[in-house]
C-alpha positions in Angstrom: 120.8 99.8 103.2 124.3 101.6 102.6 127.2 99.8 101.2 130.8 99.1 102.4 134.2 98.5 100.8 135.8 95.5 101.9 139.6 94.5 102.3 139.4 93.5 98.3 139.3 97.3 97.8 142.4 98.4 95.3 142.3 102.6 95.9 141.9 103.2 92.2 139.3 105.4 92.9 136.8 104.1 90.5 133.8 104.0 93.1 134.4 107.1 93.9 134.3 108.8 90.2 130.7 107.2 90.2 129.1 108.2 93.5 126.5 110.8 92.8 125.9 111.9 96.8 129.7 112.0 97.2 129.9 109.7 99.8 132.8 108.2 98.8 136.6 109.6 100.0 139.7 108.2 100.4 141.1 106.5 103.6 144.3 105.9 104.4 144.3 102.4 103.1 141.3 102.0 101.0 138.2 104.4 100.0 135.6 104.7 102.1 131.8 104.9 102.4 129.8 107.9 104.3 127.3 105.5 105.7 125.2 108.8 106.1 125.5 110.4 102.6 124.9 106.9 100.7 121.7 106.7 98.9 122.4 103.0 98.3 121.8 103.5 94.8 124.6 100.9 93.9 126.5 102.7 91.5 129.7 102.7 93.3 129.5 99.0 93.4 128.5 98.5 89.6 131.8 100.8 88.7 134.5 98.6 90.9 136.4 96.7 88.6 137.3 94.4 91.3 133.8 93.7 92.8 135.2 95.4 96.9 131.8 96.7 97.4 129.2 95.2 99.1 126.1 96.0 100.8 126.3 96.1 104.5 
């Protein structure tokens, strides 16, 4: 199951920095997820200091 950044999402770019697959870019509002390239291994979610990730 892939994971999603919700509205909570702060652009620091910290989910991003811990992505292995790369999956992670930024949007113009807020990062976002590559549904595709996510390995759902969680690590993007266990790096945001604000808790915006989520699995879908």
């Amino acid at each position: 199951m892939a994971f999603k950044i919700t509205d909570a999402c702060i652009s620091c770019g910290a989910c991003a920095d811990t992505c292995p697959c790369g999956a992670i870019s930024q949007g113009d509002t807020q990062y976002n997820i590559d549904a595709e390239s996510c390995v759902s291994c969680g690590a993007c979610a266990s790096g945001c200091p604000v808790e915006a990730i989520v699995e879908e």
